[in-house]
C-alpha positions as CSV (number, residue, x, y, z in Angstrom):
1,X,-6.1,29.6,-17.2
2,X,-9.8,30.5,-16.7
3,X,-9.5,31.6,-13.4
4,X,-13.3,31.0,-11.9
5,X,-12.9,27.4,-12.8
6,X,-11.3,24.5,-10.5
7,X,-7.4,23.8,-11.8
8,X,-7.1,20.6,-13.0
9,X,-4.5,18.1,-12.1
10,X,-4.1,15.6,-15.2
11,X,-3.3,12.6,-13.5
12,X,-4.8,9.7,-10.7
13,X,-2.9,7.9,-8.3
14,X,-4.0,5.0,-7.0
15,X,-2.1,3.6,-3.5
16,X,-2.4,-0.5,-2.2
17,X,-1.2,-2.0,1.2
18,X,0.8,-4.8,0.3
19,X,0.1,-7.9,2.9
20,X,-3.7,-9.0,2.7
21,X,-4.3,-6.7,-0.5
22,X,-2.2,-7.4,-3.3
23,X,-0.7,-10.5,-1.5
24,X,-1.2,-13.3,1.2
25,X,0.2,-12.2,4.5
26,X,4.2,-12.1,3.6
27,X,5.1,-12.7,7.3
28,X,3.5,-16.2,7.1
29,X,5.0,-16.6,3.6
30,X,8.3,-15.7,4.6
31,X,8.4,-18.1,7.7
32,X,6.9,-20.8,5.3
33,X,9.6,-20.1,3.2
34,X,12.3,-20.5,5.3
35,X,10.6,-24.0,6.8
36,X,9.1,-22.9,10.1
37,X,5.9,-24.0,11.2
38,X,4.1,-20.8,11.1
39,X,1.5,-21.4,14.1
40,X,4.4,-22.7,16.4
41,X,6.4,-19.9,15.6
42,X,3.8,-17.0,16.1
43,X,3.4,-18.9,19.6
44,X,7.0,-19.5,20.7
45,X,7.9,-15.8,19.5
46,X,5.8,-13.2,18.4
47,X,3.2,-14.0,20.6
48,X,5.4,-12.8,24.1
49,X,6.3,-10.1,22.7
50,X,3.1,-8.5,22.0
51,X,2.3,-9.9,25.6
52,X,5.4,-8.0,27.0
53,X,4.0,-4.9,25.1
54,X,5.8,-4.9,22.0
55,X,4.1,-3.1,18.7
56,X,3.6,-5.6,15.9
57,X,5.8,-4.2,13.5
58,X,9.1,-4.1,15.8
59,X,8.4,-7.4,17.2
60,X,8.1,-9.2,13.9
61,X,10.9,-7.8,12.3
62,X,12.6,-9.3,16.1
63,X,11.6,-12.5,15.6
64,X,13.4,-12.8,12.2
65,X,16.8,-11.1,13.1
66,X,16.6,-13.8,16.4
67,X,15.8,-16.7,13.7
68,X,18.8,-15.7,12.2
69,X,20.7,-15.6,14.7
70,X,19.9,-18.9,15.9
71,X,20.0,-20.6,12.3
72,X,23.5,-22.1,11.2
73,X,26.0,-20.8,8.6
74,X,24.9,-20.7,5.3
75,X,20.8,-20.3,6.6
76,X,21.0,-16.7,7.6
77,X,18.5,-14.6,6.6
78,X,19.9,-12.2,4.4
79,X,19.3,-9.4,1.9
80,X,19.4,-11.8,-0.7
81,X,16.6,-14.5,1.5
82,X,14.3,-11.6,1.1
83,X,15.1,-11.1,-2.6
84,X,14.8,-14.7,-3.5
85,X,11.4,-14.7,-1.6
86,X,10.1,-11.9,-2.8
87,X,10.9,-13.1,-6.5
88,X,8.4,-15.8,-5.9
89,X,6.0,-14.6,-4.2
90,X,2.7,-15.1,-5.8
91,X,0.0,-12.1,-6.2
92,X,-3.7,-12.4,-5.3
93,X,-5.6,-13.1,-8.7
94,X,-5.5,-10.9,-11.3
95,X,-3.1,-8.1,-9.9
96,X,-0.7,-8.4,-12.5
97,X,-3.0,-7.2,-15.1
98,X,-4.9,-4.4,-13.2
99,X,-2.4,-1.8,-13.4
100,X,-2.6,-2.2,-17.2
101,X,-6.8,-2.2,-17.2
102,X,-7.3,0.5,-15.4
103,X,-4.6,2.6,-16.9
104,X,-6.6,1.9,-20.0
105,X,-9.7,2.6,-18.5
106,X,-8.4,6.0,-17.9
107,X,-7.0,6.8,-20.9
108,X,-10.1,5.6,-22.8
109,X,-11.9,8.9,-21.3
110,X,-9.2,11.7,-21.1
111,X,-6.4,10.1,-23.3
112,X,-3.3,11.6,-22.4
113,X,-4.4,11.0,-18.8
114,X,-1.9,9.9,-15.9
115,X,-2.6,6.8,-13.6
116,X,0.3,6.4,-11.1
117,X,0.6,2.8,-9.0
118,X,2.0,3.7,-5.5
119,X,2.4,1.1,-2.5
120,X,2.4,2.0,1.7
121,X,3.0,-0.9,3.4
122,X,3.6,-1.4,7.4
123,X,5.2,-4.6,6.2
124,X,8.0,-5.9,4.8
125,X,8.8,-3.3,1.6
126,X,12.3,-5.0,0.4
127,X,10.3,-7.8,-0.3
128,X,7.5,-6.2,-2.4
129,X,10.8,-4.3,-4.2
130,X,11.5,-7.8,-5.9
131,X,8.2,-9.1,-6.5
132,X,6.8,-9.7,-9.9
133,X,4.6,-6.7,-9.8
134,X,7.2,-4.1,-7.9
135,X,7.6,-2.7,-12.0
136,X,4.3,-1.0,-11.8
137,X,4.6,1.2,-8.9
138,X,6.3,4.7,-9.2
139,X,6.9,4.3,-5.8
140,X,6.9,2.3,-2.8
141,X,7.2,2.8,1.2
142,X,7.3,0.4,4.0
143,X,9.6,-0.8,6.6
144,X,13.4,-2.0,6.3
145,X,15.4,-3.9,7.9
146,X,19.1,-2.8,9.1
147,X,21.8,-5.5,7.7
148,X,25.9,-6.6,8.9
149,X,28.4,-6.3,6.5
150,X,27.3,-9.9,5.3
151,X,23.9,-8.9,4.4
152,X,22.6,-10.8,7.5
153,X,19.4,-9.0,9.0
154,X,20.2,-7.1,12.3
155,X,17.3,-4.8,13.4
156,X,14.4,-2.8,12.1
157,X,15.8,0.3,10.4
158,X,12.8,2.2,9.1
159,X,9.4,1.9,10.4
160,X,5.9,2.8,8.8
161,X,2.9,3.1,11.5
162,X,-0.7,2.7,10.6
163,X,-0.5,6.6,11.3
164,X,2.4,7.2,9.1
165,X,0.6,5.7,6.3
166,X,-0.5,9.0,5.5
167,X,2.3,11.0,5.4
168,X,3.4,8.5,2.2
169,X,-0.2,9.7,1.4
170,X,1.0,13.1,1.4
171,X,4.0,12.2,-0.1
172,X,2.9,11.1,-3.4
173,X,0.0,14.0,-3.2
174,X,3.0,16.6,-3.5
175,X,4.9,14.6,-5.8
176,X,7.6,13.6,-2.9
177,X,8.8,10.2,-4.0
178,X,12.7,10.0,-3.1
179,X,11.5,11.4,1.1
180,X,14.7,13.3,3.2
181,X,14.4,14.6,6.5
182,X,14.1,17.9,5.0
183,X,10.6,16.8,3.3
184,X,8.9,15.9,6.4
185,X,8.6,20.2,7.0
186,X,7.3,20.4,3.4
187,X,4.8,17.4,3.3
188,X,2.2,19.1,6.0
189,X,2.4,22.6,4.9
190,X,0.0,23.7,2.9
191,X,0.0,23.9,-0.8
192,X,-2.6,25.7,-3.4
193,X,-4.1,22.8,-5.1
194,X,-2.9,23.7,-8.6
195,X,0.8,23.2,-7.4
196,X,-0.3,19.7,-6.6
197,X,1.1,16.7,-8.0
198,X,-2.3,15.4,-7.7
199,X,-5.3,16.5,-5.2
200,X,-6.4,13.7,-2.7
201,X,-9.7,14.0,-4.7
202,X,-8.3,11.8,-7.5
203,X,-6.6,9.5,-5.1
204,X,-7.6,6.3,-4.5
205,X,-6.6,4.0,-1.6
206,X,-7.1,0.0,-1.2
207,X,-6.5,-1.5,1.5
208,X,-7.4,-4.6,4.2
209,X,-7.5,-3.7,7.8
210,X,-6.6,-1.9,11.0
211,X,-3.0,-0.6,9.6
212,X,-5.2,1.2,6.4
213,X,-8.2,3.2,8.7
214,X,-6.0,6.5,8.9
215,X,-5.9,6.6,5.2
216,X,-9.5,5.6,4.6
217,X,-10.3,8.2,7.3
218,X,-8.2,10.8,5.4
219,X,-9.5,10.5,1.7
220,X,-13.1,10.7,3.5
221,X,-12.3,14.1,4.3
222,X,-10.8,15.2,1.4
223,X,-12.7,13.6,-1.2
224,X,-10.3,10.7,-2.4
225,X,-12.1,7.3,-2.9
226,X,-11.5,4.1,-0.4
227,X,-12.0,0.6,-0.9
228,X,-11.2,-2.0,1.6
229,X,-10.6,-5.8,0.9
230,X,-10.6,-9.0,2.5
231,X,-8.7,-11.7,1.6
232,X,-10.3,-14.6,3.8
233,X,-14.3,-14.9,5.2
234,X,-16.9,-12.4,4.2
235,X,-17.7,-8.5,4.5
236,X,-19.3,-8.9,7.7
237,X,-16.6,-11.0,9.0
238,X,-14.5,-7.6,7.8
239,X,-17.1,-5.5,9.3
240,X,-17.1,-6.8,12.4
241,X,-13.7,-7.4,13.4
242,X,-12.8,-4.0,12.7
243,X,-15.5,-2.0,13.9
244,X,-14.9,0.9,11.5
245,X,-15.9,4.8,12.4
246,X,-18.3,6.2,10.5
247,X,-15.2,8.5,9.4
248,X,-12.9,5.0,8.2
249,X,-15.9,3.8,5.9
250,X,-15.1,2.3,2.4
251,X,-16.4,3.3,-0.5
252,X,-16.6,-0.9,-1.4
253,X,-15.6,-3.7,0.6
254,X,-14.9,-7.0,-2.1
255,X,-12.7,-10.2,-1.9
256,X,-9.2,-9.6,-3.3
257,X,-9.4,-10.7,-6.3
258,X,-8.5,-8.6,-9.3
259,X,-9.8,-10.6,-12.2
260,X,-11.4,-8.8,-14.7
261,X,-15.3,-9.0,-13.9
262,X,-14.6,-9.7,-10.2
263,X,-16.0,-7.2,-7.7
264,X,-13.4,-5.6,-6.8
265,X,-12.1,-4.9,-10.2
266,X,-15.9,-3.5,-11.2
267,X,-15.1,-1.1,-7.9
268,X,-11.8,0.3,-9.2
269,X,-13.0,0.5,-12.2
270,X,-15.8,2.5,-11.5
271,X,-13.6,4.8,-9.1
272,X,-11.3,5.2,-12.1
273,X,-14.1,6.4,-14.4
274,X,-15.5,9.0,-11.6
275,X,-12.3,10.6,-11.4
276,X,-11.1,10.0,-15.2
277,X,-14.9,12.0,-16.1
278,X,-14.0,14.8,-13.5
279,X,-11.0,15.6,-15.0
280,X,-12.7,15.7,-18.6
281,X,-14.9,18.1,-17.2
282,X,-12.6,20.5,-15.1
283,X,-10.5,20.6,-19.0
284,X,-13.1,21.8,-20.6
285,X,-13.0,24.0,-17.7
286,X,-9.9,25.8,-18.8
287,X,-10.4,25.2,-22.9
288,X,-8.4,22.1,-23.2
């Protein structure tokens, strides 16, 4: 190793939300799914407990292990409801194919590059497990339920903040994938950057709202690349419902659409490239 120059960490990773970026809102989906009429239910339900001062995440995941409760034998929702959902849950346009384009993007500059797919999601992550695209990721974080011996749903058994998103940001910077209790002493300390699964300068994070501005705040400081999406209005609609710091900006702000040519695929892209060319440079760096 040339040691004046940079080390060089051959590979990218690139991290997505789940609900609102790759996906429509699964909540929504879910309840659609299991025939509830989504506004009535939001108002008989979630709605008093965010009044009573519940946090979203808890009092969601409490209105479905109530549902449950309520419906009759043979309706439960179950580890196998949220399999069976999540098998047909449909993608935004054009996700399935990204992981594949931009891998080749990558690998068109520095061939024997690595692009890793990872997913934080404050949402539901057994039902990203069995969606069509779950393959691609290397892995994936997110909240669980707790189940009976049955399988029937009974309470919220691991929970994901907006805060805790980057921890899983850490997580997959250190190469953590499998996380103990043990890990969470490790994942803050620091670590010389060549011992580094992969620097928060060649991560990228993409993502659609309040639950993602930790993470865009972090790779602002260190150098990663953000880009924030929207799945419904416009980028000022975005802009001004969540009244970002000037810490929490996006690189790019685009529709969620993933089609090739669409804006936001022209922004990954492009991120891809930046990092895939720094990479080229810091090998030649160190002779390779």
């Amino acid at each position: 190793m040339t040691q004046a120059t940079q080390p060089v960490a051959n590979r990218i990773a690139i991290a997505f939300d789940f609900d609102e970026t790759l996906v429509p809102n699964s909540y929504d989906a879910f309840l659609e799914y299991l025939g509830y009429d989504v506004s009535q239910f939001r108002q008989a339900r979630y709605e008093p407990l965010k009044e009573q001062g519940w946090d979203g995440i808890p009092a969601r995941f409490h209105t479905l292990v109530q549902a449950s409760q309520e419906r009759p034998d043979g309706q439960k929702i179950t580890r196998e409801t949220l399999k069976a959902f999540g098998q047909q849950l449909q993608p935004f346009p054009g996700v399935t194919d990204m992981f594949g384009r931009l891998r080749q993007q990558a690998q068109a500059i520095v061939p024997d590059i690595d692009v890793e797919f990872y997913l934080i999601t404050s949402g539901f992550v057994e039902i990203a497990r069995h969606s069509a695209i779950a393959p691609y990721f290397k892995a994936m974080w997110g909240c669980e339920f707790h189940y009976s011996d049955i399988g029937e749903v009974q309470c919220l058994k691991c929970s994901v903040t907006h805060a805790e998103k980057t921890r899983y940001l850490n997580y997959l910077s250190k190469g953590i994938e499998n996380h103990t209790q043990d890990d969470l002493l490790f994942v803050y300390q620091d670590v010389p950057e060549e011992k580094l699964h992969v620097p928060f300068s060649q991560v990228i994070y993409v993502g659609d709202g309040t639950s993602d501005l930790p993470c865009f705040e972090l790779l602002n400081r260190t150098g990663g690349i953000a880009i924030g999406v929207f799945a419904k209005g416009t980028a000022a609609d975005w802009s001004q419902e969540y009244q970002v710091s000037r810490s929490q900006r996006v690189t790019n702000l685009a529709l969620a659409d993933y089609s090739e040519g669409a804006e936001l695929m022209q922004s990954l892209t492009l991120a891809v490239e930046s990092i895939s060319k720094k990479v080229a440079l810091l090998q030649f760096g160190h002779g390779e």
